[in-house]
MIDONU-273735 format. One record per residue (C-alpha): residue number from 1; x, y, z. Coordinates in steps of 0.05 Angstrom, whole numbers, always signed. Last residue first. Layout:
<atoms>
ATOM  fido       x       y       z
ATOM   NUM       X       Y       Z
...
</atoms>
This chain:
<atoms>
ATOM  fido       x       y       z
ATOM   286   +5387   +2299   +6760
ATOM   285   +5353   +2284   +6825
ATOM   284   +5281   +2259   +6802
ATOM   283   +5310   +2204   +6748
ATOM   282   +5346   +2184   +6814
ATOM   281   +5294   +2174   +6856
ATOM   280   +5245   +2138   +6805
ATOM   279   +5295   +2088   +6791
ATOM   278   +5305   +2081   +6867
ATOM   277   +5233   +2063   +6865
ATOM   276   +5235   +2015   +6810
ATOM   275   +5296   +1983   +6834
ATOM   274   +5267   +1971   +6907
ATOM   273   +5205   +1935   +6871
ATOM   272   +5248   +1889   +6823
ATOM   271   +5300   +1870   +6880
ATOM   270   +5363   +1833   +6845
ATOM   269   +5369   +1879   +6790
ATOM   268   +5452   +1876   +6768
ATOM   267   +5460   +1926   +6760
ATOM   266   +5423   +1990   +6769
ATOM   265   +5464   +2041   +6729
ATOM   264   +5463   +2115   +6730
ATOM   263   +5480   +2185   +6698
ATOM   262   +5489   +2156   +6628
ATOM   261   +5494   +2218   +6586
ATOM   260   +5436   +2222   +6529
ATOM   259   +5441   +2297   +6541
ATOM   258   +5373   +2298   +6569
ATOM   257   +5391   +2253   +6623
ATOM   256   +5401   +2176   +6623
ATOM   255   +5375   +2128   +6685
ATOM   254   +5400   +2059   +6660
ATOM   253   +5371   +2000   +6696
ATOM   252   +5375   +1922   +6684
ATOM   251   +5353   +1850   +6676
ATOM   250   +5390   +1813   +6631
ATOM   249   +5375   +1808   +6556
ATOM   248   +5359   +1752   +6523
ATOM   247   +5403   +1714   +6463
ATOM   246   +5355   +1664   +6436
ATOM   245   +5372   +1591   +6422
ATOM   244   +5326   +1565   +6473
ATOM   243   +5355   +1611   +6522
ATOM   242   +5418   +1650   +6519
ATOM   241   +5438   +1703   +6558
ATOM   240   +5458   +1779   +6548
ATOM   239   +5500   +1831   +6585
ATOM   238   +5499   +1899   +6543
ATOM   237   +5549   +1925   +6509
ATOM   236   +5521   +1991   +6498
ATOM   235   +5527   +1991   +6425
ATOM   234   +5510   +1918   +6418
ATOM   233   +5463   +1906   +6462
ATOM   232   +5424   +1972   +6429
ATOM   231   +5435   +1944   +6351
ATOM   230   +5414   +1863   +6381
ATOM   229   +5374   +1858   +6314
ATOM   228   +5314   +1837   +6366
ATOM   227   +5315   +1891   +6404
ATOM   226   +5249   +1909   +6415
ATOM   225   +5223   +1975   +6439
ATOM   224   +5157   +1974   +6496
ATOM   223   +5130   +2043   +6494
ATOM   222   +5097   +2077   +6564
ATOM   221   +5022   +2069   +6584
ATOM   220   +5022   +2000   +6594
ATOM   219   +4952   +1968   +6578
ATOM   218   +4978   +1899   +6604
ATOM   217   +4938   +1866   +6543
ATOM   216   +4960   +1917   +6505
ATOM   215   +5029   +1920   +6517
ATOM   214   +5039   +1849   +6517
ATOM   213   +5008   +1842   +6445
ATOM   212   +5053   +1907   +6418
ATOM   211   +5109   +1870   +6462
ATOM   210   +5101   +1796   +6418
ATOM   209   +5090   +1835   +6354
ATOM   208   +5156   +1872   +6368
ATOM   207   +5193   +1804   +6374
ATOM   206   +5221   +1793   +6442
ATOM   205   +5300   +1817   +6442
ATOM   204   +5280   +1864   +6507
ATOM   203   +5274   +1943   +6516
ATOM   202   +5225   +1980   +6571
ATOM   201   +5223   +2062   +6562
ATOM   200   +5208   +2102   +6619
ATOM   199   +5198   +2180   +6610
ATOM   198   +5218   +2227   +6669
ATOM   197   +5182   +2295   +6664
ATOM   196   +5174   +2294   +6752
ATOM   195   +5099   +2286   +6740
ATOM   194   +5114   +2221   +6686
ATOM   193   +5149   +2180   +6736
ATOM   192   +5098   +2202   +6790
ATOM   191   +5036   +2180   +6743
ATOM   190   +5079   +2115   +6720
ATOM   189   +5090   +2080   +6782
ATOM   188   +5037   +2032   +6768
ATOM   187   +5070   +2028   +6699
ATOM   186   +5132   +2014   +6721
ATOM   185   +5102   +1965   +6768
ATOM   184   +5071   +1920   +6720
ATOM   183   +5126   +1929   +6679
ATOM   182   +5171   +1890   +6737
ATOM   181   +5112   +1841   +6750
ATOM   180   +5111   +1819   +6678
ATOM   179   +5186   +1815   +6677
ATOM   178   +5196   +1770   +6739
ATOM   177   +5236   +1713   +6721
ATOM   176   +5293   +1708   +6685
ATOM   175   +5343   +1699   +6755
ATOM   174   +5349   +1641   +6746
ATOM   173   +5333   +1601   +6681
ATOM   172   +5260   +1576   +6682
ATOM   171   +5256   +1564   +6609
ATOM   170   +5257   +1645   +6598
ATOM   169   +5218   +1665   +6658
ATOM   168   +5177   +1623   +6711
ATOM   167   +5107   +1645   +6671
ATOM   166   +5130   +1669   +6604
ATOM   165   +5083   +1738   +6588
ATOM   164   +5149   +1783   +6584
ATOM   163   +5213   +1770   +6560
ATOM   162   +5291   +1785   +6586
ATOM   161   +5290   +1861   +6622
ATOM   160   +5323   +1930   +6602
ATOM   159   +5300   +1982   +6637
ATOM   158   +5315   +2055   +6608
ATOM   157   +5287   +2106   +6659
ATOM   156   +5299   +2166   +6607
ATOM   155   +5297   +2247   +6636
ATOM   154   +5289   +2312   +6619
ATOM   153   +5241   +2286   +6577
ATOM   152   +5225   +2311   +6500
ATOM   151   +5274   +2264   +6456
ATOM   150   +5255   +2202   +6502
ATOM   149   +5318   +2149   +6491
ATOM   148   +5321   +2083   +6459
ATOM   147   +5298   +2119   +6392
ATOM   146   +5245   +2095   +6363
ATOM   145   +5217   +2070   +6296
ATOM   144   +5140   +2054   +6296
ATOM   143   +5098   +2001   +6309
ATOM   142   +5062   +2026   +6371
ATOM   141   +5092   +1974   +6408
ATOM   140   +5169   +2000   +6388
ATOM   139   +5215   +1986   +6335
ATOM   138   +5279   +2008   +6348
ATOM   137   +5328   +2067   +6333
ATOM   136   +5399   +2056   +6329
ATOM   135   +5428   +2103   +6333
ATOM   134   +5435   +2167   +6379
ATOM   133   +5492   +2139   +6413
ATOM   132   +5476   +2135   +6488
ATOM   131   +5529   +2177   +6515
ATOM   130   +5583   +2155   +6571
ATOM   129   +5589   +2186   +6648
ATOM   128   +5564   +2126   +6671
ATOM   127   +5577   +2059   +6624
ATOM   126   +5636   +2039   +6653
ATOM   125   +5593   +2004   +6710
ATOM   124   +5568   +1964   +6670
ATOM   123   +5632   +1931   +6646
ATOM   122   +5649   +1925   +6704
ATOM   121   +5577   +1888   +6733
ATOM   120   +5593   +1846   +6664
ATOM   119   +5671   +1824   +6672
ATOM   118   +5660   +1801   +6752
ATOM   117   +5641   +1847   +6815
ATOM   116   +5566   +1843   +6841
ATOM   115   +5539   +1778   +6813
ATOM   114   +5502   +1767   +6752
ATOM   113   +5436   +1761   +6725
ATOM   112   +5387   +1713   +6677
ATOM   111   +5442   +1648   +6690
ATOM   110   +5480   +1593   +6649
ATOM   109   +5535   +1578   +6693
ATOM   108   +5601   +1570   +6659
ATOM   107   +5637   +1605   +6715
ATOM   106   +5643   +1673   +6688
ATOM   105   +5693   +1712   +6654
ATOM   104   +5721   +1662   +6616
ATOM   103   +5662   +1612   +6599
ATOM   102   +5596   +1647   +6613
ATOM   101   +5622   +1728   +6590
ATOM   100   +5655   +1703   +6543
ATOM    99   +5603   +1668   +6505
ATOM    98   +5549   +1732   +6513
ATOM    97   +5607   +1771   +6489
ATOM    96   +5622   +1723   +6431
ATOM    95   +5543   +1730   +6419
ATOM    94   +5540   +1797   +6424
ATOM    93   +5587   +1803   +6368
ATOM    92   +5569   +1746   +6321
ATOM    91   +5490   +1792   +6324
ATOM    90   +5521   +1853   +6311
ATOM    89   +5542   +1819   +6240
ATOM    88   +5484   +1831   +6208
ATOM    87   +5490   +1900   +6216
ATOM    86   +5554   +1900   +6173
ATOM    85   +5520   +1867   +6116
ATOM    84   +5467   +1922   +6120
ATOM    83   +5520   +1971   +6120
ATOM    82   +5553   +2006   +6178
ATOM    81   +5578   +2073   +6187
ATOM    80   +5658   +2095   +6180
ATOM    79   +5656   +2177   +6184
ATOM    78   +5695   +2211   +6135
ATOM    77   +5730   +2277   +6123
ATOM    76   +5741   +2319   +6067
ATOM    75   +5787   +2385   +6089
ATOM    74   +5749   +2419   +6072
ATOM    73   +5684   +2387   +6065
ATOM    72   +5667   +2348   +6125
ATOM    71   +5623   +2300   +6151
ATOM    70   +5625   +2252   +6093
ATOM    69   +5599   +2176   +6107
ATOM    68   +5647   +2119   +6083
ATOM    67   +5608   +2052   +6084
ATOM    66   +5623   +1998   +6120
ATOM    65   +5614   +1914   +6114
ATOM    64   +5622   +1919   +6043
ATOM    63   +5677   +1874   +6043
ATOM    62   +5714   +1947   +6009
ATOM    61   +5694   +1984   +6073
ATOM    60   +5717   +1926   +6113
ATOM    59   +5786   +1913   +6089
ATOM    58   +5799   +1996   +6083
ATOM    57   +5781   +2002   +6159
ATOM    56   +5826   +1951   +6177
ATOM    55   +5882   +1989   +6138
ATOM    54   +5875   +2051   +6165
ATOM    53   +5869   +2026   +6234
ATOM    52   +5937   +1993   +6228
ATOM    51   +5963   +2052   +6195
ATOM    50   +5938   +2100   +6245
ATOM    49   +5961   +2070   +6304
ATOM    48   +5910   +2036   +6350
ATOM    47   +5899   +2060   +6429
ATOM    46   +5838   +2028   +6417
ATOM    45   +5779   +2083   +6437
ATOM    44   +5835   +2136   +6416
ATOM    43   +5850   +2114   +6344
ATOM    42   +5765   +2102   +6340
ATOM    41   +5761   +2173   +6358
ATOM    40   +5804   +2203   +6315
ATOM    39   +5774   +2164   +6256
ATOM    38   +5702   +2179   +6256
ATOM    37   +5652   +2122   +6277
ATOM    36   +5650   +2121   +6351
ATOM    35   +5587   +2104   +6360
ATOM    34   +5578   +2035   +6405
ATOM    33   +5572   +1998   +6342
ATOM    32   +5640   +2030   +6315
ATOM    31   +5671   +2009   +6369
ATOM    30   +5649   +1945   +6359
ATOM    29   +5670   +1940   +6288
ATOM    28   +5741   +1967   +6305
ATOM    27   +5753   +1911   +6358
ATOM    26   +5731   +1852   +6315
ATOM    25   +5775   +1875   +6261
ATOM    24   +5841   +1887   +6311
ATOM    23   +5833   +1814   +6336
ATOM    22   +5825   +1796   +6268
ATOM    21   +5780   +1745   +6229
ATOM    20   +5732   +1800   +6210
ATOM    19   +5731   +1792   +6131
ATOM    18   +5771   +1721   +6123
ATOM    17   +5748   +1690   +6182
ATOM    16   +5672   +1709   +6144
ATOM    15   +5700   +1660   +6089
ATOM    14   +5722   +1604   +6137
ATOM    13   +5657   +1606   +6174
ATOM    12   +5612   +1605   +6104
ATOM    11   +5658   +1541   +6078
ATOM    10   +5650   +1540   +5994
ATOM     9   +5718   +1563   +5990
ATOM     8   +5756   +1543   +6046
ATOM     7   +5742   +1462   +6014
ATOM     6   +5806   +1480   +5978
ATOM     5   +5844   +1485   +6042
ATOM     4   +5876   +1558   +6047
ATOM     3   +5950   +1572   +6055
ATOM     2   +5968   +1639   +6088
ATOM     1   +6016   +1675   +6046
</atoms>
C-alpha cells in the first residue's frame, strides 16, 4: 500500500491525485468528454481491457465524478455521464493539454496559433470524419442554452476565435489579434452564408455578458456561445492558450454538416479574410 504523508490529508492536489491520479483515469474522463460514454466504445477509443476499464469507471462513479445513465432495459445497460464534480474537472484537462501542447509538443513559446505540422495541427486534423457530440450546450448572446451546432441548417461554420473588443488581442500575444475584424466579416458575409442555409456560430472562453455586449454593439446577426466551462474545448480537444490566467481559444474553422460530422478544418487561421471565404465555399459544397 502506497504510504501517504499525514499532511496528504488536508492537501487539495494530493486528494484529487487520489481520484484521477492515473494515466488510465485521465484517459477515460476525456473520452468521455468527447462523447463516448457507453462502455464498448470507451474499450475501443483506448484499446483498454475490460477489467481495467471496469475498475476505473467504478473509482469515479463512486468519487462522484460519474453517474451511471440507463440506456437499456434488457439486458440493463449504462452510459458513464458526468456530474457536476466531474465537470469541474474539464477545466485540469484542457489545461494539461494547453501545458503539453507549449512544453512537449511545442517549443515553449507562448503563442495565439500554431504552425502547420506539430501535436495541435494533428490533432486537428483527426477531427474530420468525427461527430460533434450533441452536449454540451452553451450559453449564447441571447442568453439562452445552445447547442454548438445549428439544429435547422444544412450546414454549421463553427469559428472558434480568442476574445473580441481587445485592441492588439489577448495582451498582445501573436497571433491573438484580429477577432473583431474576423466577426466583422462573418457577418458582412452573412446574407450569402445564410442564402446557401449555412448557419455560423462564433465560440470563445469570454464571459457571455462580455459577447451579449459585443454582439450588440457589433449588431451581429448570428449567436456568439461562450465557453467559459471549457465543455466544447474539451470534447473536441481544442488548442487553447493562456493569457492573464485565462485559457483562450485559438483561432479556428470547423465546417460541420447536418449530421454533426466534421467535414472540414481550417487550421491553423493565418489569413482571416481568405478563411472566411473558403468557409463559405465549403459550407456551399457539402
Amino acid at each position: 500500500m502506497t504510504r501517504r504523508h499525514q499532511a496528504d490529508e488536508t492537501c487539495g492536489i494530493a486528494m484529487a491525485a487520489g481520484v484521477v491520479g492515473d494515466w488510465w483515469t485521465l484517459l477515460v474522463l476525456r473520452e468521455i468528454a468527447r462523447g463516448y460514454v457507453r462502455f464498448d466504445q470507451l474499450a475501443q477509443e483506448l484499446g483498454l481491457s475490460r477489467k481495467v476499464l471496469s475498475e476505473r469507471l467504478a473509482a469515479l462513479t463512486d468519487n462522484g465524478v460519474l453517474a451511471k445513465r440507463p440506456y437499456q432495459e434488457r439486458p440493463v445497460r449504462h452510459e458513464y455521464v458526468l456530474t457536476e464534480r466531474g465537470r469541474g474537472l474539464l477545466p485540469v484537462l484542457v489545461s494539461l493539454q494547453d501545458w503539453a501542447d507549449r512544453w512537449l509538443l511545442g517549443d515553449g513559446t507562448l503563442t495565439g496559433t500554431a504552425g502547420g505540422e506539430g501535436g495541435e495541427s494533428a490533432r486537428m486534423r483527426q477531427l474530420v470524419g468525427t461527430r460533434v457530440p450533441a452536449e454540451p450546450e452553451l450559453v449564447g448572446t441571447d442568453g439562452a442554452p445552445h447547442s454548438p451546432l445549428a439544429p435547422d441548417a444544412r450546414a454549421t461554420v463553427l469559428f472558434a476565435y480568442p476574445a473580441t473588443g481587445i485592441p492588439g488581442g489577448p495582451a498582445g500575444i501573436p497571433g491573438a489579434a484580429g477577432c473583431t475584424l474576423e466577426n466583422r466579416l462573418f457577418r458582412d458575409s452573412w446574407p450569402q452564408f445564410e442564402a446557401a442555409g449555412i448557419a455560423v456560430r462564433g465560440v470563445s472562453t469570454q464571459l457571455p455578458h462580455e459577447q451579449a455586449d459585443f454582439a450588440q454593439a457589433e449588431d451581429l446577426p448570428f449567436l456568439l456561445l461562450s465557453d467559459e466551462q471549457l465543455q466544447l474545448a474539451a470534447a473536441l480537444r481544442l488548442p487553447t492558450f493562456r493569457s492573464a490566467q485565462n485559457l483562450r481559444l485559438k483561432r479556428l474553422i470547423l465546417v460541420v454538416d447536418a449530421q454533426r460530422t466534421v467535414r472540414h478544418v481550417l487550421f491553423p487561421v493565418t489569413d482571416i479574410p481568405a478563411a472566411v471565404d473558403e468557409a463559405l465555399a465549403l459550407g456551399r459544397d457539402l
